[in-house]
CHARMM-style PDB file with segment names, atoms N, HN, CA, C and O in Angstrom:
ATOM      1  N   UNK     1      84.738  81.522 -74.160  1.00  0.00      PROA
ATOM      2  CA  UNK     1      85.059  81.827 -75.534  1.00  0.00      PROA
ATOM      3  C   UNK     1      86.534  81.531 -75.772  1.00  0.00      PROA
ATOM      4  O   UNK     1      87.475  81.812 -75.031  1.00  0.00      PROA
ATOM      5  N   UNK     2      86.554  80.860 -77.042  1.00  0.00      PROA
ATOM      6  HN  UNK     2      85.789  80.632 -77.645  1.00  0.00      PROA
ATOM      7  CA  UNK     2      88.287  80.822 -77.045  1.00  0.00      PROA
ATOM      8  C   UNK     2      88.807  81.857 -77.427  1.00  0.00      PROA
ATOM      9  O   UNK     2      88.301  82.903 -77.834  1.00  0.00      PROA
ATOM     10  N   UNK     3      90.171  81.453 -77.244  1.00  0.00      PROA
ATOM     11  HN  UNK     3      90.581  80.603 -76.914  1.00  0.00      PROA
ATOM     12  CA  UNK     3      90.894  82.877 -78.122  1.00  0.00      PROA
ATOM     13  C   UNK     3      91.619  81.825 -79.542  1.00  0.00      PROA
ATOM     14  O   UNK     3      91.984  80.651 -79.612  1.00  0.00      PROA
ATOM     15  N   UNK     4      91.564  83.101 -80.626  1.00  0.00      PROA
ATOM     16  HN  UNK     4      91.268  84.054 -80.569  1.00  0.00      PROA
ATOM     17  CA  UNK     4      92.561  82.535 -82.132  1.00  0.00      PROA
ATOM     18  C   UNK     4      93.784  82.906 -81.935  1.00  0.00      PROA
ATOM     19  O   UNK     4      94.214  84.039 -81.718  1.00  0.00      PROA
ATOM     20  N   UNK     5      94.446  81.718 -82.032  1.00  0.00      PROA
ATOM     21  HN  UNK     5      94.096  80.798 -82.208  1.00  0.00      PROA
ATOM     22  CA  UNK     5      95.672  81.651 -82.206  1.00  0.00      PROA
ATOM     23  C   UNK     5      96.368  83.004 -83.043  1.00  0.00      PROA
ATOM     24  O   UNK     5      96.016  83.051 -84.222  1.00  0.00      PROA
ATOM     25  N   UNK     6      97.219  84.008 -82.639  1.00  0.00      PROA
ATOM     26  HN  UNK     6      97.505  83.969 -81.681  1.00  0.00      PROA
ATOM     27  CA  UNK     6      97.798  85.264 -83.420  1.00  0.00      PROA
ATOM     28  C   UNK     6      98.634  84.936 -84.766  1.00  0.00      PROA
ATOM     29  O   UNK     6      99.835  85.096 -84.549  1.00  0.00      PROA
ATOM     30  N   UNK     7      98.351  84.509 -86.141  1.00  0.00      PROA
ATOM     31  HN  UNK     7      97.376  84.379 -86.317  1.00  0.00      PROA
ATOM     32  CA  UNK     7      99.228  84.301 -87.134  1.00  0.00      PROA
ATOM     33  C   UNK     7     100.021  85.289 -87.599  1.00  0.00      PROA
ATOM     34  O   UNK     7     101.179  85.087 -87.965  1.00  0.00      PROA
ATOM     35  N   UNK     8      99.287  86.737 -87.619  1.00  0.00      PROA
ATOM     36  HN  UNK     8      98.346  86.901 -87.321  1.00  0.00      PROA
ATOM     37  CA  UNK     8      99.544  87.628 -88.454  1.00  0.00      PROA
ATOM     38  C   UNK     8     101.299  87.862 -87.707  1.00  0.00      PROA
ATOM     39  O   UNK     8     101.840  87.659 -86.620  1.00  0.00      PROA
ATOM     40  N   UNK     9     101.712  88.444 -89.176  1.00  0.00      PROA
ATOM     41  HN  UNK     9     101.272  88.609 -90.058  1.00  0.00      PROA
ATOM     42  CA  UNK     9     103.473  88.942 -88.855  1.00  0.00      PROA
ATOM     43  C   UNK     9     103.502  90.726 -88.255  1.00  0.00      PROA
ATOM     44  O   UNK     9     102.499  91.428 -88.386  1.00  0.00      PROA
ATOM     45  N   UNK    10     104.491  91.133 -87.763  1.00  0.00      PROA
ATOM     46  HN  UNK    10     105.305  90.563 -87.657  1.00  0.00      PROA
ATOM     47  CA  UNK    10     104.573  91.866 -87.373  1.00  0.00      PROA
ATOM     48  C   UNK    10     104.830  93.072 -88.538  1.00  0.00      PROA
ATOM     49  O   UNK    10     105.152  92.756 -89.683  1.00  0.00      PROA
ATOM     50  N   UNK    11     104.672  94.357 -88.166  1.00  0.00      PROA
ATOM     51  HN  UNK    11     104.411  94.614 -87.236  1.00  0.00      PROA
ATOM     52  CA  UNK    11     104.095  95.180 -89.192  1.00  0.00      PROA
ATOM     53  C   UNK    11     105.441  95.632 -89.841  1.00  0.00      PROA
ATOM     54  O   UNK    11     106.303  95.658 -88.963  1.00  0.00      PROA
ATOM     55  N   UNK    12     105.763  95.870 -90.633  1.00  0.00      PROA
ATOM     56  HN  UNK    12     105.063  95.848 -91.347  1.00  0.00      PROA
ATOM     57  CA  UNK    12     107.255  96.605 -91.382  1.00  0.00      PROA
ATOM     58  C   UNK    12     108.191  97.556 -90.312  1.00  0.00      PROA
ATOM     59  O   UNK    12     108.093  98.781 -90.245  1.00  0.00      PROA
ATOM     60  N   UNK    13     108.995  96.832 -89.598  1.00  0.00      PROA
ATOM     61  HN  UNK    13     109.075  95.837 -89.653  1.00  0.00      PROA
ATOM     62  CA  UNK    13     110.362  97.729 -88.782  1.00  0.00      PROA
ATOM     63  C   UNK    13     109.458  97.750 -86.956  1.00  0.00      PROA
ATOM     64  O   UNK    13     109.761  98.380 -85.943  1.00  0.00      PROA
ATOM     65  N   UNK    14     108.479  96.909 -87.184  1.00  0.00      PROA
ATOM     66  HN  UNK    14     108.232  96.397 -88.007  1.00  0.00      PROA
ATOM     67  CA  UNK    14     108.125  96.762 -85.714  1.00  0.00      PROA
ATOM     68  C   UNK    14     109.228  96.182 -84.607  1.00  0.00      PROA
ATOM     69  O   UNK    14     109.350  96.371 -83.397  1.00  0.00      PROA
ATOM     70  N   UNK    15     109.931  95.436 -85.517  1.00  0.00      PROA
ATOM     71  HN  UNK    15     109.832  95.283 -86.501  1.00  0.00      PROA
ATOM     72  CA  UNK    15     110.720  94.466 -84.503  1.00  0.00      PROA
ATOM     73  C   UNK    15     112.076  95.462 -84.638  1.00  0.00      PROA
ATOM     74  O   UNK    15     112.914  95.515 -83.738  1.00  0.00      PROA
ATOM     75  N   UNK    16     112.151  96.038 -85.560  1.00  0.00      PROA
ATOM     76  HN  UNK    16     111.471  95.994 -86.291  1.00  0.00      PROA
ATOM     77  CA  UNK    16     113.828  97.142 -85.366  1.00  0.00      PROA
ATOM     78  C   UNK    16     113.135  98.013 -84.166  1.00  0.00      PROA
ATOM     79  O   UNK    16     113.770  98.028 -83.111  1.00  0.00      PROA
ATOM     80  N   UNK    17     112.115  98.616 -84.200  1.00  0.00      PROA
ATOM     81  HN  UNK    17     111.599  98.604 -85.056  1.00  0.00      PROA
ATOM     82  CA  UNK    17     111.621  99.846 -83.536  1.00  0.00      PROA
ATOM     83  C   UNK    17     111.776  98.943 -81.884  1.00  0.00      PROA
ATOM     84  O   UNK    17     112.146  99.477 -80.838  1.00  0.00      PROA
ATOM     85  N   UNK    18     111.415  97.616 -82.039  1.00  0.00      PROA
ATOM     86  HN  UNK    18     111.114  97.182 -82.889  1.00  0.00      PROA
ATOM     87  CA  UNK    18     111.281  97.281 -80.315  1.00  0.00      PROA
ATOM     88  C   UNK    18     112.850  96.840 -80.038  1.00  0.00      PROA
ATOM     89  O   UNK    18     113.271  96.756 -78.885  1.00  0.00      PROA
ATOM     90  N   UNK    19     113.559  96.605 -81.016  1.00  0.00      PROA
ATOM     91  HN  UNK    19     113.217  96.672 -81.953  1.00  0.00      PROA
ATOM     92  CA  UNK    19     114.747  96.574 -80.391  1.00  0.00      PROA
ATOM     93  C   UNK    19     115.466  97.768 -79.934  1.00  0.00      PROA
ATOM     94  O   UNK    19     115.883  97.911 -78.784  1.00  0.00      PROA
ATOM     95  N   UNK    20     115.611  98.733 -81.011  1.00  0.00      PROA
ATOM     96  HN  UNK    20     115.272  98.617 -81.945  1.00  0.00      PROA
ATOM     97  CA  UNK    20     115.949  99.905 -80.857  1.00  0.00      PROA
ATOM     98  C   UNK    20     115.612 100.680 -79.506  1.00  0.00      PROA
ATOM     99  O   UNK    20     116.395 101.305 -78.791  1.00  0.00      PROA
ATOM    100  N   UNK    21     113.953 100.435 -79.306  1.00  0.00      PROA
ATOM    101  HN  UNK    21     113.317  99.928 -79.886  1.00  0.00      PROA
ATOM    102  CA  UNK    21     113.286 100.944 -77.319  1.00  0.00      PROA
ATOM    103  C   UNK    21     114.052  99.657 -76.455  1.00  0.00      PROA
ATOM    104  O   UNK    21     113.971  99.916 -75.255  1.00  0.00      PROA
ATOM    105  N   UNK    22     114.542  98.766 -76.620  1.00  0.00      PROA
ATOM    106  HN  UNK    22     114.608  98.556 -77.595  1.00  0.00      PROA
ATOM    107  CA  UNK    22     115.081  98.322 -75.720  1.00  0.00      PROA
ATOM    108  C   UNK    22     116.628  98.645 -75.434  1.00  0.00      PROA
ATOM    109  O   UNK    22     117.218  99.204 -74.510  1.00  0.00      PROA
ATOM    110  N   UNK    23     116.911  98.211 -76.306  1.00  0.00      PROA
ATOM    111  HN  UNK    23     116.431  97.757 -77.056  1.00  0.00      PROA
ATOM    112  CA  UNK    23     118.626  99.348 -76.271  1.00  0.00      PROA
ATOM    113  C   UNK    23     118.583 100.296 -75.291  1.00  0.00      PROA
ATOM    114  O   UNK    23     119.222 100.292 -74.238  1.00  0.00      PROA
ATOM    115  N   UNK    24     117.344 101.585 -75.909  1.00  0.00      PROA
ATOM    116  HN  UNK    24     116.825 101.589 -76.764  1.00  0.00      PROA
ATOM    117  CA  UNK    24     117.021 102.858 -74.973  1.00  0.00      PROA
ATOM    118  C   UNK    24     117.124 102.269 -73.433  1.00  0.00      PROA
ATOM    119  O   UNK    24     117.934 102.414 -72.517  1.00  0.00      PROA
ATOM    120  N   UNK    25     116.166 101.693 -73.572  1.00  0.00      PROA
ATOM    121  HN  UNK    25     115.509 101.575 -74.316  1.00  0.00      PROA
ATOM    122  CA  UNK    25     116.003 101.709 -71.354  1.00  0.00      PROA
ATOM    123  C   UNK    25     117.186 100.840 -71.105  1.00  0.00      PROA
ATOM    124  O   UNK    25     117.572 101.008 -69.948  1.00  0.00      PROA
ATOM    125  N   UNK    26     118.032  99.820 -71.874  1.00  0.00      PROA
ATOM    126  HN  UNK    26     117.718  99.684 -72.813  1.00  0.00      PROA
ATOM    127  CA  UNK    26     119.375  99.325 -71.187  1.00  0.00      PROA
ATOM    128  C   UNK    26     120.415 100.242 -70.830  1.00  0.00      PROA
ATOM    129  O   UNK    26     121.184 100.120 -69.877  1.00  0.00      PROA
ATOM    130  N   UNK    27     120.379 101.137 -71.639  1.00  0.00      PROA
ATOM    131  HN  UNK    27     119.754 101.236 -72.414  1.00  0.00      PROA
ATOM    132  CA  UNK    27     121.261 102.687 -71.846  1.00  0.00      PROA
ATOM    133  C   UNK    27     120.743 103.213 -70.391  1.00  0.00      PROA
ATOM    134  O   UNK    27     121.464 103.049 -69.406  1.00  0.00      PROA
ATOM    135  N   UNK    28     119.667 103.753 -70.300  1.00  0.00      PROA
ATOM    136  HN  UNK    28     119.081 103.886 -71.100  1.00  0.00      PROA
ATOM    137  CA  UNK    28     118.880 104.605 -69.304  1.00  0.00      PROA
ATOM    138  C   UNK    28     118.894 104.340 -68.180  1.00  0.00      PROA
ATOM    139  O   UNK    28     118.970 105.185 -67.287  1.00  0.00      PROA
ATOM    140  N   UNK    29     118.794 102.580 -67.928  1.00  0.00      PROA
ATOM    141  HN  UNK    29     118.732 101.894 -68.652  1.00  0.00      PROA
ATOM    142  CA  UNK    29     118.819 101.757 -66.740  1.00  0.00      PROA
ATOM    143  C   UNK    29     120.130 101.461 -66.324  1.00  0.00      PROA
ATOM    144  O   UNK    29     120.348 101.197 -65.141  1.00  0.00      PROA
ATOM    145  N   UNK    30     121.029 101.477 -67.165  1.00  0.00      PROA
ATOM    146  HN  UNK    30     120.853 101.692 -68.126  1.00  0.00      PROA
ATOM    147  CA  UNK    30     122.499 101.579 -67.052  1.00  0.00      PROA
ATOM    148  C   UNK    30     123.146 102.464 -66.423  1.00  0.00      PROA
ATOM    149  O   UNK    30     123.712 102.161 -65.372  1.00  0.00      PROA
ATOM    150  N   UNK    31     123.206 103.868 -66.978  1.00  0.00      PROA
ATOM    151  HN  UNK    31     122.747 104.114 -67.831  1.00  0.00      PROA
ATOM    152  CA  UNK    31     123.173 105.268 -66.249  1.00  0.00      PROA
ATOM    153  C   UNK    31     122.723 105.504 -65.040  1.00  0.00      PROA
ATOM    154  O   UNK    31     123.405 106.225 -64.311  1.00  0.00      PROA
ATOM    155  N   UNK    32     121.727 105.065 -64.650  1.00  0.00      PROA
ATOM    156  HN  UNK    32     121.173 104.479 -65.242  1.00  0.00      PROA
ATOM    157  CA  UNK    32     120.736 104.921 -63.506  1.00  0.00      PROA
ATOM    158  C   UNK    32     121.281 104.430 -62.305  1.00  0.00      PROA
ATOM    159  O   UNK    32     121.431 104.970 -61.209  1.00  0.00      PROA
ATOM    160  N   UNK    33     121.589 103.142 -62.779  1.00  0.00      PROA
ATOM    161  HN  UNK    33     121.468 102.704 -63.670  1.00  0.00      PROA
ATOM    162  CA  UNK    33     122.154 102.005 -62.153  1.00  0.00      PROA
ATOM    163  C   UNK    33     123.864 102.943 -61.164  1.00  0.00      PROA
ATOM    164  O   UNK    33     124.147 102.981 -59.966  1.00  0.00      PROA
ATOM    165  N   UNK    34     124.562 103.508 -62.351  1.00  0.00      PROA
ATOM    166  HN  UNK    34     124.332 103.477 -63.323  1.00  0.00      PROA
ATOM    167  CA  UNK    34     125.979 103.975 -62.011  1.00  0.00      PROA
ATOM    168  C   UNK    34     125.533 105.067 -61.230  1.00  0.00      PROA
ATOM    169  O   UNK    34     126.328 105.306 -60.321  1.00  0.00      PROA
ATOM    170  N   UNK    35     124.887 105.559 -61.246  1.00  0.00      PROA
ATOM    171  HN  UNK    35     124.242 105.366 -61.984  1.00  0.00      PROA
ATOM    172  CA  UNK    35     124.186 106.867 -60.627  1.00  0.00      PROA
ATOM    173  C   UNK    35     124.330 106.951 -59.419  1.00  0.00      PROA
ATOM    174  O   UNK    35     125.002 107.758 -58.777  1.00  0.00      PROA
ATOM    175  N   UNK    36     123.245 105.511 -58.832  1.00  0.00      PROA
ATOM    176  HN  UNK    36     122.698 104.855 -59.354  1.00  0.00      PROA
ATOM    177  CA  UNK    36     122.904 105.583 -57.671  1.00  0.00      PROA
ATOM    178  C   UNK    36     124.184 104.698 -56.806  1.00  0.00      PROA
ATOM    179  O   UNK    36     124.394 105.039 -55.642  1.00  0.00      PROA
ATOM    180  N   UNK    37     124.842 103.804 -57.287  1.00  0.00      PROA
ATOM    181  HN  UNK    37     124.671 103.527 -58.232  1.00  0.00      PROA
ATOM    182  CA  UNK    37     126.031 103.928 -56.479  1.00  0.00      PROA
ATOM    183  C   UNK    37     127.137 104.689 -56.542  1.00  0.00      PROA
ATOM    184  O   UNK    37     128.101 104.310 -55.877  1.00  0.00      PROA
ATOM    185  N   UNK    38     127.214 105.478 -57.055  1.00  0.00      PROA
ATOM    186  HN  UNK    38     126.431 105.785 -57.595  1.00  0.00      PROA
ATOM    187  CA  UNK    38     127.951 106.773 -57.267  1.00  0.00      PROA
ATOM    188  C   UNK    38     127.679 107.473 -56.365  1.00  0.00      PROA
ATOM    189  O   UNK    38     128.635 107.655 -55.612  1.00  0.00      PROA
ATOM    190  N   UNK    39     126.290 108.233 -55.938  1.00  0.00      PROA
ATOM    191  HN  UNK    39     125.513 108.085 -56.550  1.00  0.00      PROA
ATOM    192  CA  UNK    39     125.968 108.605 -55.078  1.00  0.00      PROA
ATOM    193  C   UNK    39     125.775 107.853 -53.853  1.00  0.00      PROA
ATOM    194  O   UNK    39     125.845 108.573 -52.857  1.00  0.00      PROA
ATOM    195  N   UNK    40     125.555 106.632 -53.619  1.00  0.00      PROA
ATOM    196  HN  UNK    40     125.498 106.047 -54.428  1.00  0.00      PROA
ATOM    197  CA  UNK    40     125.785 105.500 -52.430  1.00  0.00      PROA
ATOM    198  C   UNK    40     127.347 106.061 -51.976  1.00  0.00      PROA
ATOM    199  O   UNK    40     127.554 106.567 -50.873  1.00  0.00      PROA
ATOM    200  N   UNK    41     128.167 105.920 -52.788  1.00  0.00      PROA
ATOM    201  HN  UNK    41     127.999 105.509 -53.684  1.00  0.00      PROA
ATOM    202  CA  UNK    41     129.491 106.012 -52.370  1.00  0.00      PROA
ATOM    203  C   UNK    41     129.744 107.765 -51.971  1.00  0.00      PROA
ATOM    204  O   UNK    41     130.831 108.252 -51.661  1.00  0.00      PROA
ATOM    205  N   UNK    42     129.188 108.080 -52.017  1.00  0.00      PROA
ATOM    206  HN  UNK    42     128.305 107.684 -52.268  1.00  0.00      PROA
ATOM    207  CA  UNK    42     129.745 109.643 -51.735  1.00  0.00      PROA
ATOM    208  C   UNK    42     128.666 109.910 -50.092  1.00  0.00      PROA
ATOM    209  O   UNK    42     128.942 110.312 -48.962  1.00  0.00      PROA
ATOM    210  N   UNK    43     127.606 109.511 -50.659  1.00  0.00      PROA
ATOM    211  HN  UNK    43     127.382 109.184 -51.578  1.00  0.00      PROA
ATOM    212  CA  UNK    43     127.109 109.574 -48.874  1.00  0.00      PROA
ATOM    213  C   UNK    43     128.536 108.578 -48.140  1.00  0.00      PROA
ATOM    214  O   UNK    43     129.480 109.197 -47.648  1.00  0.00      PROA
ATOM    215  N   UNK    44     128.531 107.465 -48.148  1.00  0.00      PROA
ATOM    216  HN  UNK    44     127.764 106.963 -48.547  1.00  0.00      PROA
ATOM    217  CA  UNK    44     129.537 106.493 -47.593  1.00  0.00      PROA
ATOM    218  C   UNK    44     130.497 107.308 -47.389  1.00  0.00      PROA
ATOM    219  O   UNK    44     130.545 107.670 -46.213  1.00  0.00      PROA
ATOM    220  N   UNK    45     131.331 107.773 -48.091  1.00  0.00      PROA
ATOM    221  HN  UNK    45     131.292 107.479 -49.046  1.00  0.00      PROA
ATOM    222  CA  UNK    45     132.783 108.751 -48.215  1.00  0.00      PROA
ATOM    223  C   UNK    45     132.188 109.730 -47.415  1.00  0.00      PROA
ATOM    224  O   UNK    45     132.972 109.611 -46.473  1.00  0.00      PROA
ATOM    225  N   UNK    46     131.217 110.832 -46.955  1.00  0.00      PROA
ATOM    226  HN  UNK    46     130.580 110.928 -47.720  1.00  0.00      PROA
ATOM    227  CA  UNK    46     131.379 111.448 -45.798  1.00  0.00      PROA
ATOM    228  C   UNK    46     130.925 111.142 -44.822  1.00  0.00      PROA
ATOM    229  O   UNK    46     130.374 112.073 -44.235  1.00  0.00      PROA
ATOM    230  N   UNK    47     130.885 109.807 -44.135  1.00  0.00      PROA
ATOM    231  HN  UNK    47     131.333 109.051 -44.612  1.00  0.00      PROA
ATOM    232  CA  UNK    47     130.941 109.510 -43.028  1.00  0.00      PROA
ATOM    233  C   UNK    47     132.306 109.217 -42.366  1.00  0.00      PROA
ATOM    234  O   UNK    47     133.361 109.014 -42.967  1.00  0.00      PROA
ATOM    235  N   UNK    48     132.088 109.228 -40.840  1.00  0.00      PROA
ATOM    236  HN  UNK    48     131.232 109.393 -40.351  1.00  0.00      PROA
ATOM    237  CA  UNK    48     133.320 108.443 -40.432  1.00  0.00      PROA
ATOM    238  C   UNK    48     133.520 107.652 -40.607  1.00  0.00      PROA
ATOM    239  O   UNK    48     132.772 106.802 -41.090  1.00  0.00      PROA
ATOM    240  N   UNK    49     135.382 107.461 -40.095  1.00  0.00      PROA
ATOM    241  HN  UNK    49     135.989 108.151 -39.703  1.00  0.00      PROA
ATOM    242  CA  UNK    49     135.346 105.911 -39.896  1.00  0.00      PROA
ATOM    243  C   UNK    49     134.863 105.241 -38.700  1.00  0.00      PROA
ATOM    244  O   UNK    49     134.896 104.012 -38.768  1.00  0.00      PROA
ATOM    245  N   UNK    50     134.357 105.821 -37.462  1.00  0.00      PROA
ATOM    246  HN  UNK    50     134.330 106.819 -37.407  1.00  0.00      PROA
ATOM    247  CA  UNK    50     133.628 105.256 -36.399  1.00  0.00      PROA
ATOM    248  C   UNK    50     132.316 105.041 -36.796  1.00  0.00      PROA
ATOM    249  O   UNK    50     131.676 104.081 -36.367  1.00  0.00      PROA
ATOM    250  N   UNK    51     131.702 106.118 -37.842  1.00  0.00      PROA
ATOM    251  HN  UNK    51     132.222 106.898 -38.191  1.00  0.00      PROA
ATOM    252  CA  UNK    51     130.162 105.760 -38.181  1.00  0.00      PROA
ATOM    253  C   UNK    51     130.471 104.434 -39.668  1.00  0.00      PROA
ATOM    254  O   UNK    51     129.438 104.238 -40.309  1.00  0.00      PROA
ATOM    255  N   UNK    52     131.699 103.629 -40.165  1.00  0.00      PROA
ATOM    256  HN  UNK    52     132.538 103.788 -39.644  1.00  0.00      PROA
ATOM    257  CA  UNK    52     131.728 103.220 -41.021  1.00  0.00      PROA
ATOM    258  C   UNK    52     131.600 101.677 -40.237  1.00  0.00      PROA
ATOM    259  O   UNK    52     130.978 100.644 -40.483  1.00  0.00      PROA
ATOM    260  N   UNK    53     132.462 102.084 -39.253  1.00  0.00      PROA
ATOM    261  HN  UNK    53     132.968 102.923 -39.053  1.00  0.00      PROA
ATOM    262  CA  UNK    53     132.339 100.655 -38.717  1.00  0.00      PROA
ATOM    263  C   UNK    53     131.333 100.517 -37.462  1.00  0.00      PROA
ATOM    264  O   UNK    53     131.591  99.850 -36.461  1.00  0.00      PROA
ATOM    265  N   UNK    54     130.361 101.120 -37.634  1.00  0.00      PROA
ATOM    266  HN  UNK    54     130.151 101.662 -38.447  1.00  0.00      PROA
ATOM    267  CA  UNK    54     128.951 100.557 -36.663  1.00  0.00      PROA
ATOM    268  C   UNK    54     128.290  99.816 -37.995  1.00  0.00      PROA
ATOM    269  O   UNK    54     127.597  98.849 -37.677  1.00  0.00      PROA
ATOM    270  N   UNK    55     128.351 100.035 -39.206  1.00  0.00      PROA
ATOM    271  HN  UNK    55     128.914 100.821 -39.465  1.00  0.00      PROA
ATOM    272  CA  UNK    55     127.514  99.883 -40.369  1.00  0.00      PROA
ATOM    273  C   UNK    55     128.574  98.664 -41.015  1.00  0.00      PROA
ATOM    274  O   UNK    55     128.250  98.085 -42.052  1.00  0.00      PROA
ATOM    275  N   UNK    56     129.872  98.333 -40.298  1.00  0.00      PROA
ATOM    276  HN  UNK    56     130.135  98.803 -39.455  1.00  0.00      PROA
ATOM    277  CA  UNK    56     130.259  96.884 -40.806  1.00  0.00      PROA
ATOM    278  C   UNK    56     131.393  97.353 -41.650  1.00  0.00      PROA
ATOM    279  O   UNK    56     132.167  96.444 -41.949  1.00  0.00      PROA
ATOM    280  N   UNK    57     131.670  98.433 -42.075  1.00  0.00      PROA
ATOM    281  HN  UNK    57     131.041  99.171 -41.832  1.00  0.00      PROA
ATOM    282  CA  UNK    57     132.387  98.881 -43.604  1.00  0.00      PROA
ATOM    283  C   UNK    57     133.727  99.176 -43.152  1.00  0.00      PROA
ATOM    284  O   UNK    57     133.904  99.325 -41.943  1.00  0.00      PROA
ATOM    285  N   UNK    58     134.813  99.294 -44.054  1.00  0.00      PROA
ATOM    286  HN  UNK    58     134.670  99.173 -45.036  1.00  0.00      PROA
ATOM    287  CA  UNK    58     135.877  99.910 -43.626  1.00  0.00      PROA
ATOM    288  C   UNK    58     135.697 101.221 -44.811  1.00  0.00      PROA
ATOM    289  O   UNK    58     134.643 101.256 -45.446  1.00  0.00      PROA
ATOM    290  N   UNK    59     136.764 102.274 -45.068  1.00  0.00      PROA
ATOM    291  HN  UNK    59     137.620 102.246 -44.553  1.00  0.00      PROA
ATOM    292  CA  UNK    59     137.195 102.850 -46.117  1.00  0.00      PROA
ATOM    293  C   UNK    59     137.602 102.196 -47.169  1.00  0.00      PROA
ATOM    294  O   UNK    59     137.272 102.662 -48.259  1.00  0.00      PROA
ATOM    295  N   UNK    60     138.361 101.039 -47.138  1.00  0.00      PROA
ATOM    296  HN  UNK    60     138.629 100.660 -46.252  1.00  0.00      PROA
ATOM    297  CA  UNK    60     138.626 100.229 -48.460  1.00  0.00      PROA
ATOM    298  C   UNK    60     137.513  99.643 -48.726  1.00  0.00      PROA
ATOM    299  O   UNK    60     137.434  99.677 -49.954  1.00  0.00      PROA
ATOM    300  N   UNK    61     136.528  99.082 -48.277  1.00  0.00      PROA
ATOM    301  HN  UNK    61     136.591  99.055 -47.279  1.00  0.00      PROA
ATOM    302  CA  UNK    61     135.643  98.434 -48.750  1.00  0.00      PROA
ATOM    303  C   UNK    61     134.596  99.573 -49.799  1.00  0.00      PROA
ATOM    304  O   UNK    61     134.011  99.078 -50.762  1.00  0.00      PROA
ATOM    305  N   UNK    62     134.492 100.649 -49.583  1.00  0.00      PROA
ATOM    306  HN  UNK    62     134.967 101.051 -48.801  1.00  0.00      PROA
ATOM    307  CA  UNK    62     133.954 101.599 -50.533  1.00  0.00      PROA
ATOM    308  C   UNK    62     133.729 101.861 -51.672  1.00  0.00      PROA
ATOM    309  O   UNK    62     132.815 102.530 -52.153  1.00  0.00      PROA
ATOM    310  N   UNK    63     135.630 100.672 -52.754  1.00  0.00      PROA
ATOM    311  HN  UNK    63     136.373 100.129 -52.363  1.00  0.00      PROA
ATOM    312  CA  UNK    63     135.657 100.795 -53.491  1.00  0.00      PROA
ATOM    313  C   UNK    63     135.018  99.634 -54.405  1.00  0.00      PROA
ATOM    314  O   UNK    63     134.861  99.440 -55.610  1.00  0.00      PROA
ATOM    315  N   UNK    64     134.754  99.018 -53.296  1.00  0.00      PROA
ATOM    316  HN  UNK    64     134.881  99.175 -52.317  1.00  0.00      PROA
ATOM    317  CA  UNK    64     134.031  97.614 -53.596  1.00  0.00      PROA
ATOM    318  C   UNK    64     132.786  97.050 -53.326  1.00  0.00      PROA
ATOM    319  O   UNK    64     132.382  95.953 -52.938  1.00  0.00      PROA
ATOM    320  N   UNK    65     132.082  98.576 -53.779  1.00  0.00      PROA
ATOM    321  HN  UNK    65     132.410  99.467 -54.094  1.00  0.00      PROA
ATOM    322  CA  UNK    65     131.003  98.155 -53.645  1.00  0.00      PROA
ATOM    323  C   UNK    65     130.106  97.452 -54.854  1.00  0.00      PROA
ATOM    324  O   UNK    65     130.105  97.989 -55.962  1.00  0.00      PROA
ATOM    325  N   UNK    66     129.502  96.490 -54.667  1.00  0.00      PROA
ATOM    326  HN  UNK    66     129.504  96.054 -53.767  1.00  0.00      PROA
ATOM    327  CA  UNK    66     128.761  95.842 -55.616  1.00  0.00      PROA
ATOM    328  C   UNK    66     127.921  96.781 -56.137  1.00  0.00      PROA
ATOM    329  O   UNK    66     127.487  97.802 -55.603  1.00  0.00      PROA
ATOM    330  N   UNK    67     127.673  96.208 -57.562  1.00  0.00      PROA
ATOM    331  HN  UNK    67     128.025  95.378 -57.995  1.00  0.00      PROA
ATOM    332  CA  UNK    67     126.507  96.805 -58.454  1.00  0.00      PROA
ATOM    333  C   UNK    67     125.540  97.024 -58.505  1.00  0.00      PROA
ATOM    334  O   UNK    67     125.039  98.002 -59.060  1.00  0.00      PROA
ATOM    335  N   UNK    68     124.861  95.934 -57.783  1.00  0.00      PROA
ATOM    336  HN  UNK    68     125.268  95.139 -57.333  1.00  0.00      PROA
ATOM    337  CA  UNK    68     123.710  95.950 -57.581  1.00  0.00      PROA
ATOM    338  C   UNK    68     123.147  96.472 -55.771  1.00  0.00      PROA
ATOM    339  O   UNK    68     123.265  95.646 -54.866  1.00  0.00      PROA
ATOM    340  N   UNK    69     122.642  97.706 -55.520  1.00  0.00      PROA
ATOM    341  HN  UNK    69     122.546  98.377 -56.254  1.00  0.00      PROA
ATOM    342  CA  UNK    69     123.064  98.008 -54.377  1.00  0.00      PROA
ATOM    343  C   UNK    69     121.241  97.882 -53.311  1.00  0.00      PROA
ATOM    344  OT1 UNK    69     121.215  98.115 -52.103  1.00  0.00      PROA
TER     345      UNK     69
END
C-alpha cells in the first residue's frame, strides 16, 4: 500500500510550541551536561596525586577537563 504524501500545514503555534520544547531540553541537557563534570571533577579533586597519576592526570589537568566527558 502506498503512503500519501503529508500536505496538510501544521496546526496554529505547533511550530512555536516545538521550538519552545526544544529550547527546554537544550536548557535541561545543558545543566546536566555541567553537572556531571562538576561532579567528575570533585571525585578527581579527592583523590591523590599518586592515585592521579596511575589514571594519567596531574592536578592541573583537572581544570581542563573537556566537556564532553
Amino acid at each position: 500500500m502506498a503512503m500519501a504524501p503529508n500536505t496538510r500545514t501544521a496546526p496554529f503555534g505547533a511550530i512555536a510550541t516545538l521550538n519552545l520544547v526544544n529550547l527546554f531540553e537544550g536548557v535541561v541537557k545543558s545543566v546536566s551536561d555541567w553537572n556531571t563534570k562538576r561532579q567528575t571533577q570533585s571525585i578527581l579533586a579527592s583523590l591523590s596525586d599518586r592515585e592521579l597519576a596511575d589514571i594519567g592526570l596531574c592536578r592541573a589537568d583537572l581544570d581542563n577537563l573537556p566537556s564532553q566527558l
